[in-house]
C-alpha atoms as one frame of an Amber mdcrd trajectory, in Angstrom:
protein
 -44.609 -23.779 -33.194 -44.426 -20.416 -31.914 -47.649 -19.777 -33.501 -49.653
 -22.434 -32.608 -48.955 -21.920 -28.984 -48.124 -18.267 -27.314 -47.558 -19.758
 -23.601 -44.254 -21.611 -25.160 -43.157 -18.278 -26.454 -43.303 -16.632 -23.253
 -41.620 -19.756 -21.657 -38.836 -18.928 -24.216 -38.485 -15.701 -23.149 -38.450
 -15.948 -19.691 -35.863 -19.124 -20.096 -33.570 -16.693 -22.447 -33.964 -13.356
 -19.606 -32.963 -15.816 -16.799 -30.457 -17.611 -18.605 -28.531 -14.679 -19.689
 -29.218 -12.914 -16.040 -27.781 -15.938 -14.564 -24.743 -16.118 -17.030 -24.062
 -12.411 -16.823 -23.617 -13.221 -13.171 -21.964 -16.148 -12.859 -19.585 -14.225
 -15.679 -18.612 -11.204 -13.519 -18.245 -12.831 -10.414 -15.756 -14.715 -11.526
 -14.107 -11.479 -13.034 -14.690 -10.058  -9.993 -12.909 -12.485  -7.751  -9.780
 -12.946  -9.970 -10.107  -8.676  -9.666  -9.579  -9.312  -6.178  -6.987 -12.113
  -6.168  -4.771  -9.703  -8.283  -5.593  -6.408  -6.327  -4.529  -8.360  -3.306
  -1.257  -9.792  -4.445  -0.092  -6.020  -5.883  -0.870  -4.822  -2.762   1.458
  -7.391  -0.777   3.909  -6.822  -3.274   3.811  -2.918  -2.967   3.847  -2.897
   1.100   7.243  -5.370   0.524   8.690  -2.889  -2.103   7.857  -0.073   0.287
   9.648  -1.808   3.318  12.455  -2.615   1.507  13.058   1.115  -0.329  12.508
   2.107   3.514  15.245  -0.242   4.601  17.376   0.735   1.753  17.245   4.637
   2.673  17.519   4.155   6.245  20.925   2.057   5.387  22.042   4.997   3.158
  21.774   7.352   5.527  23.359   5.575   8.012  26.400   5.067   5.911  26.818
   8.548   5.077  26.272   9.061   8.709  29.159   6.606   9.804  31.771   8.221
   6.916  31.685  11.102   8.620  31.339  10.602  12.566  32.578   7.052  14.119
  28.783   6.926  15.604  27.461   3.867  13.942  24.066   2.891  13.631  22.790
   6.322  14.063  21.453   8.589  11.323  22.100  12.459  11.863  19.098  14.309
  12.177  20.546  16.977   9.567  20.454  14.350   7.140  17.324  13.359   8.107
  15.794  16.552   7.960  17.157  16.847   4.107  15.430  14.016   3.287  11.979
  14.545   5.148  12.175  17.830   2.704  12.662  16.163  -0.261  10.124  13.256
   0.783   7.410  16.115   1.921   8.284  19.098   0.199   4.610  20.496   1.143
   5.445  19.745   4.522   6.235  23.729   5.891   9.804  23.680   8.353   7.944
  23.813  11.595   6.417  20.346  10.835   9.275  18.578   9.818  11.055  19.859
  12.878   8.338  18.630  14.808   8.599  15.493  13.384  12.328  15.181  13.987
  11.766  16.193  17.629   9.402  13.212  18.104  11.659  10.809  15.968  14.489
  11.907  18.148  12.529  11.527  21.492  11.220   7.773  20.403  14.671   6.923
  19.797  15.866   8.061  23.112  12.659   5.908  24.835  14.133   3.426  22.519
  17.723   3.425  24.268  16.479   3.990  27.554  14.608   1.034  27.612  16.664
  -1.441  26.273  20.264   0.114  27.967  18.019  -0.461  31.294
């Protein structure tokens, strides 16, 4: 058949390079998407893991905080410092006492404006 006429071998060929160009496509877009669909969902989960291991240290500390002072509710910036060091341990002592000064200043905004 393919002898007798050349133009239906060339149809053949073009129909198999757009066939499989349109497969191929159709293929990894569909990879793609479910790609994205799982990227997305392990990236909600991790941001909820993250809040809650930030929840959970911030309750730790302020239970070793309250065992030793009666001040409830408020975590010691010594304790705080220990654990910006261990968090950051790159971070040089000038920076995390910057940091402390600003986390105590924002919790003193904090108070002000809500004791108003």
């Amino acid at each position: 058949m393919y002898n007798d006429s050349p133009s239906a071998a060339l149809f053949f060929i073009a129909f198999g390079v757009t066939t499989i160009f349109y497969l191929h496509s159709l293929v990894l877009s569909t990879v793609f998407q479910s790609y994205i669909e799982t990227m997305k969902e392990m990236v909600a989960r991790y941001e909820n893991h993250k809040e809650e291991c930030l929840l959970h240290a911030f309750r730790c500390l302020q239970q070793k905080s309250s065992m030793e002072s009666e001040s409830i509710g408020i975590v010691r910036t010594d304790l705080l410092r220990v654990v910006l060091a261990n968090l950051r341990p790159h971070y040089d002592k000038t920076k995390v006492g910057l940091m402390e000064i600003s986390f105590i200043d924002f919790r003193l905004i904090i108070f002000a404006f809500f004791h108003r």
